[in-house]
FIVOMAR-529211 format. One record per residue (C-alpha): x, y, z. Coordinates in steps of 0.25 Angstrom, whole numbers, plus 5000, padded with zeros to 4 digits. Example, Ala and Ser with C-alpha at 12.3 -4.5 7.8 and 13.67 -1.06 7.14 Angstrom:
% residues 2
504949825031
505549965029
This chain:
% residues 645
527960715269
527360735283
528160765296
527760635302
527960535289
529360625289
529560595304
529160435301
530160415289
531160495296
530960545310
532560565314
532460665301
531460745307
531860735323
533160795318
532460905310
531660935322
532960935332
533661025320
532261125321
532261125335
533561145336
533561275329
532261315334
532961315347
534061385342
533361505335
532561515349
533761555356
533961425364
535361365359
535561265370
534361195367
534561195353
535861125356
535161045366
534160995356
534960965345
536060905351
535260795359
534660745346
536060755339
536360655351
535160575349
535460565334
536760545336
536660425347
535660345335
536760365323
537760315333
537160195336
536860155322
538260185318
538560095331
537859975326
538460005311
539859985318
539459875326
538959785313
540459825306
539859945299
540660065298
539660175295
539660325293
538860365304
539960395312
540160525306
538760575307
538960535322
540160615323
539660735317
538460735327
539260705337
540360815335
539360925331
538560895345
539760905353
540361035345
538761095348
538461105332
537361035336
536461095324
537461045315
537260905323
535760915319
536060925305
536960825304
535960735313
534960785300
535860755289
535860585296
534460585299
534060635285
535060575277
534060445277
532960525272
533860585261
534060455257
532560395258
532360535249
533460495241
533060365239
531660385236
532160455225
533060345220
532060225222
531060285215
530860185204
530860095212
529760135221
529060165208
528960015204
528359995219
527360125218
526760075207
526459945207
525059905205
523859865217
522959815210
522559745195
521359755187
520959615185
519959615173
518859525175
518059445164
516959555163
517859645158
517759705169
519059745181
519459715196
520459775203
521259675210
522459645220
523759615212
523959495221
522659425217
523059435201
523159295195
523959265183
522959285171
522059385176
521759475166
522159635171
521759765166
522959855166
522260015166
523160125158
524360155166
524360045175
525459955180
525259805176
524959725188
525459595184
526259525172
525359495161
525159485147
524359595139
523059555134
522059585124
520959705124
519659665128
519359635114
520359525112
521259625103
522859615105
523159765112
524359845114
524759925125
525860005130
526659985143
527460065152
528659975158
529660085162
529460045178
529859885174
530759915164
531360045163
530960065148
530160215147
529460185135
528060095134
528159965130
526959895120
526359765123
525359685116
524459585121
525059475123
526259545130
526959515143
526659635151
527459635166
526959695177
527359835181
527259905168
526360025167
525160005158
524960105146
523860185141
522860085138
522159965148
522559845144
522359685152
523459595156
523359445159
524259445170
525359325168
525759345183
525359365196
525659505204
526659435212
527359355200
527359495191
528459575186
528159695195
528159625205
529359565205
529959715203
529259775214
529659675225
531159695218
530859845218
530359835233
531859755237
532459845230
531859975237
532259925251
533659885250
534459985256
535660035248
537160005252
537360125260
538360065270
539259985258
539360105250
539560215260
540460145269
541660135258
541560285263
541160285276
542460245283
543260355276
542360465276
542460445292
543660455292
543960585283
542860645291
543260635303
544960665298
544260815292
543460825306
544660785316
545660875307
544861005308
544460985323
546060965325
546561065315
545561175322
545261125337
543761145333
542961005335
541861085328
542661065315
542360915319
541060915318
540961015308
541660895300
540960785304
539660845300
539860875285
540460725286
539260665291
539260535278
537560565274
538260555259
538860415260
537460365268
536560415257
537160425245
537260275240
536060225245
535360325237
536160305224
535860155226
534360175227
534660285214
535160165206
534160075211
533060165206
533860195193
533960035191
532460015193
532060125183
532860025171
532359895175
533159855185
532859835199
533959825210
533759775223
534859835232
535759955231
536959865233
536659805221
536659925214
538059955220
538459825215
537859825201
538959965200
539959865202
539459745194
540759705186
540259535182
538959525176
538559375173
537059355166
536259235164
535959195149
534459165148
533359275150
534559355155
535559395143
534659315134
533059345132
532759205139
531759205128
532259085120
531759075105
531358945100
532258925090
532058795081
531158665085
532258535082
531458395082
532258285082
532258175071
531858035075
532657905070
531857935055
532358065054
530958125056
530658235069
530258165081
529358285083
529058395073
529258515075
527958575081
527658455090
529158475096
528958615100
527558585104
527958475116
529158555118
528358685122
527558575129
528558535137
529058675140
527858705147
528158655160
529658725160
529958865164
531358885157
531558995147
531758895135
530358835137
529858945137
530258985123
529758855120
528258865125
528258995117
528758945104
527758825103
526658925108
526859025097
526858905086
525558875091
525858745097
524958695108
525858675120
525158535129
525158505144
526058395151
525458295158
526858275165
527958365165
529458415174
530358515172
531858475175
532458605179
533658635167
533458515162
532058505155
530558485155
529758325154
528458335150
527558235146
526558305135
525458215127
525958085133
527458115128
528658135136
529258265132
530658315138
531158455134
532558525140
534058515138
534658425129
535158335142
533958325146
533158285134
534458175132
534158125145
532758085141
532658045128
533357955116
533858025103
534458155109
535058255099
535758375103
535358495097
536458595088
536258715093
536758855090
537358975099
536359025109
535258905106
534658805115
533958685115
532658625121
532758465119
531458375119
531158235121
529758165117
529658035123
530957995125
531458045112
532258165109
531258275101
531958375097
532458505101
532158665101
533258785099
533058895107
533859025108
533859145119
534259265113
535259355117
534559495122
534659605113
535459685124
536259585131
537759605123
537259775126
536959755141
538459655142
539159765136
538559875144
538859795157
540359795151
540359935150
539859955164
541059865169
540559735170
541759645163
541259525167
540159475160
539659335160
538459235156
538059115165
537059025160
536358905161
536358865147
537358795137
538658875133
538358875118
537158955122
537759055133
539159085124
538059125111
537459215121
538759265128
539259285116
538059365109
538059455124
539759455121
539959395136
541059305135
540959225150
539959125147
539459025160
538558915153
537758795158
537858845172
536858805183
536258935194
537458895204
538558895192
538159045190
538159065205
539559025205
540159085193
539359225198
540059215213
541459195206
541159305195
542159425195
542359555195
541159555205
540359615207
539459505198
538059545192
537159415185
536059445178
534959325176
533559305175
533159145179
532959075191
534259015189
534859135191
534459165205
535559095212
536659175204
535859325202
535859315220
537459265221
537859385211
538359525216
537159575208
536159475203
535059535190
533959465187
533259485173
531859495182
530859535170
530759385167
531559335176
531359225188
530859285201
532059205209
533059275200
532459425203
532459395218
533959345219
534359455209
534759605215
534559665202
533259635193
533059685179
531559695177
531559715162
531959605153
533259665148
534659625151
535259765150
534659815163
535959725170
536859815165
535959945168
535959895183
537659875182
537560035177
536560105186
537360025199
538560105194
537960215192
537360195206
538460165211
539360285205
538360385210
538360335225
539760325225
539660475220
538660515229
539560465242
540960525235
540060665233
539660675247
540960625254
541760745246
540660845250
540760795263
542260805263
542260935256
541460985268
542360925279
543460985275
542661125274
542161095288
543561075293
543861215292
542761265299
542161325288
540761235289
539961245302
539461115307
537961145305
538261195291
539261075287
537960995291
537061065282
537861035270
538260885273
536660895269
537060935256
537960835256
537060725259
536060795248
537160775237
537560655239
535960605237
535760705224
537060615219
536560495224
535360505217
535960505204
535960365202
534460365198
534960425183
535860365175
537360445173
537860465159
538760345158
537660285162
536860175154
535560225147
535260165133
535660045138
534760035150
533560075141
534059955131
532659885128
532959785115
531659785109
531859665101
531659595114
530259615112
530359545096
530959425101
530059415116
529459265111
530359175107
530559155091
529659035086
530258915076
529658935063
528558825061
């Protein structure tokens, strides 16, 4: 780095190491006064800027630890150790760029999302032929050429060669999802945004713009997420206070045991608190970069600090502990007054799927899907209203067709059964023209590692454990039951779960979710998750956590590296408060000279930073198989199983 780009980033770094040079310049020249001169006016100066900062601290109710490092300048001018005053004015000024070293360090994954986002696309023209263009002037079904080791612009779906022939090609989506093996995808396939491309050009019809993609979702999360500032004051200062105190018992003991207020100072200055400043602010930005490398990005270092205390965890059902990929279970027409279907079969699902199109929940969804795959042709409304949790009317070949819950369907129609359902299925009524239809079976599945991620969350000392969801309690105690989670809150609306959140205890309380719903409740928790890999966008945005792969055990990866975070910055301070002591008491007999006992607080400082930076690996209790868990059966059961014809 050059002198001046030095000076721009830090320029009280460098004015002190020209003082401390000309300081000693003047010295070795045989002009001792004028070294004293020089070096004690910028202590002064230096000195009158960390008083006024430790001023306005104590004037906003702040208790800070500046006032040792004011003392020890103070003390060592006045006693003429005034090359140890330099040092000391070194190791303040230079402990911010320790830290922005240090820190560079630990937010390195992150800025390596940032880095290496792409510019540009490669819009493939009708000719066969390419253009490179801005990512913000990319449509939704513009069809992109992605070159061999490129990152995908935009979601998309893989598509054919240019021969029309089904291709598979290989994927690298460590940066998105932590996983360090290449993933295959076949035409066809959902490919998100981010990932890197393999070893062979392949074209992508972009299902979303840049804005609406993946990637960029992350990045502007990533981009929150590398300018919080770490709790430095809340941490340090459960330190700050008695560490003062100590320091300044050592110093005014050996000044009154040996009449020497040189002893003082040569106290104060191997008391000066650089460890308790810097140490946790860089293991928080540690763990935010080890978070980031599996999947899960976290928006503040204080979040981090909490999820190390995270004792309650509440989840939401759908999408969350579940797939939200319902499966299509058994088509159910009802029997008019002759005992014969009002519908059959076919035509039921076909008006359904219909209907569905003009809803966006999970269930219809899965409905689409399954009328899709039998090959049924799915028709336009001329009229249609979705009743937010209720239902969908449409009006479809001049018929009057109403689907949703069984309340709602009553309400509309004659001849309403209810259906007999079993553990953990749902149903989806219909009405055709005033008259009930029928009704479809749907089950959500339980994901492969969701009992795993409950018990590993237990492990870790989170007791509580708890689901709250919007569906009916036969179908959330099934799940609850399969997941081995005994507290169960059913059939809740967003501002039931808010409540039951706020008066959760032990705190602090960690939900996880992934729907728009959630929202309210992931921004009043102590920690809110968001399952953001398919997830809504409001959820994402409230949340302080977001899991960026679609898998449920990255909550209780988060819980673990914030105590390990946590442990490790906790460590870090304890390491460099007992060096710091350990030197005090040394410096108290006289034995260290001030400019000396400057020299190794350094050393201190450097450390406390070395341990700090331990939070970016994982520690041998530590989880590891787990936080690589990737149920590969998710990917057999991706689209939801289809009633046999």
């Amino acid at each position: 780095m050059r002198t001046w780009e030095l000076a721009k980033l830090h320029p009280w770094v460098v004015a002190t190491l020209a003082a401390l040079a000309g300081t000693l310049a003047l010295e070795l020249s045989g002009a001792p006064d004028a070294a004293q001169w020089l070096a004690s006016a910028f202590g002064a100066v230096v000195l009158v800027k960390v008083s006024i900062g430790m001023v306005k601290d104590l004037l906003h109710g702040h208790w800070g630890i500046d006032i040792l490092a004011v003392t020890a300048i103070a003390s060592t001018l006045l006693v003429g150790e005034y090359l140890a005053a330099l040092v000391v004015c070194l190791m303040l000024t230079g402990g911010e760029a320790l830290e922005d070293y240090a820190a560079g360090r630990a937010k390195r994954s992150l800025s390596a999302l940032l880095e290496r986002a792409p510019q540009v696309a490669h819009l493939l023209l009708p000719d066969g032929t390419t253009r490179d263009v801005a990512m913000e002037s990319i449509s939704v079904g513009d069809r992109l050429l992605v070159r061999p080791a490129e990152v995908v612009p935009v979601d998309g779906i893989l598509s054919t060669d240019s021969d029309g022939r089904a291709i598979e090609a290989g994927f690298d989506e460590s940066s998105l999802t932590g996983e360090p093996l290449p993933v295959s995808r076949r035409t066809g396939d959902e490919i998100l945004s981010g990932v890197l491309n393999g070893q062979r050009a392949v074209v992508l019809e972009a299902t979303a713009t840049a804005q609406d993609s993946q990637y960029s979702r992350i990045l502007s999360l990533v981009r929150e997420a590398s300018e919080s500032r770490a709790p430095m004051v809340r941490l340090a200062d459960r330190y700050a206070v008695p560490f003062t105190i100590v320091a300044y018992l050592i110093g005014g003991l050996a000044w009154w045991l040996s009449g020497d207020p040189v002893r003082f100072a040569e106290v104060l200055v191997v008391a000066t608190p650089c460890p308790l400043l810097i140490a946790a602010p860089v293991a928080f930005l540690a763990g935010m970069s080890r978070a980031a490398k599996n999947g899960v990005i976290v928006k503040s270092g204080g979040t981090i600090e909490t999820l190390g205390r995270v004792r309650t965890a509440a989840f939401d059902k759908t999408g969350t502990l579940t797939y939200g990929r319902p499966e299509l279970l058994e088509v159910r027409p009802a029997r008019g007054a002759d005992g014969q279907p009002v519908l059959d079969e076919e035509e039921l699902l076909r008006i359904t799927g219909s209907a569905e199109q003009y809803s966006g929940h999970v269930l219809a969804e899965s409905i689409r899907k399954a009328a899709e795959a039998r090959g049924l042709r799915l028709v336009p409304a001329t009229e249609a209203r979705e009743i937010a949790t209720h239902g969908v009317t449409a009006v479809l070949e001049g018929r009057e067709v109403v689907v949703g819950k069984g309340s709602f369907v009553r309400d509309h129609t004659t001849g309403f059964e209810v259906a007999d359902l079993e553990p953990g299925e749902s149903a989806v009524y219909v009405g055709v023209d005033g008259v009930f239809a029928g009704v479809l079976l749907i089950s959500d599945r339980l994901r492969a590692n969701a009992r795993a991620t409950l018990t590993e969350l237990d492990r870790l000392g989170v007791r509580q454990r708890m689901i709250l969801t919007g569906d009916a309690m036969p179908t959330a105690s099934h799940i609850a039951a399969q997941a081995g989670v005994t507290r169960v809150e059913a059939e809740l609306l967003p501002e039931d779960k808010v409540r039951i959140v706020r008066d959760a205890e032990p705190g602090p309380v960690m939900m996880v979710g992934d729907g728009i719903n959630d929202a309210p409740v992931l921004a009043v928790a102590d920690v809110g998750v968001a399952m953001g890999a398919r997830g809504s966008t409001a959820a994402s945005q409230s949340a302080d956590v977001v899991i960026v792969r679609d898998d449920i055990s990255r909550a209780a990866v988060a819980v673990s590296v914030g105590q390990r975070t946590l442990r490790v910055a906790k460590e870090s301070i304890w390491v460099g408060i007992a060096l710091s002591v350990v030197l005090m008491l040394v410096a108290a007999f006289g034995v260290i000279p001030a400019i000396v006992g400057a020299l190794l607080q350094e050393v201190v400082d450097l450390v406390a930073i070395a341990n700090a930076l331990r939070a970016t690996r994982a520690g041998r209790d530590e989880l590891r198989d787990f936080a690589a868990l990737h149920d590969r059966s998710d990917e057999a059961h991706a689209e939801a199983r289809v009633p046999a014809a």
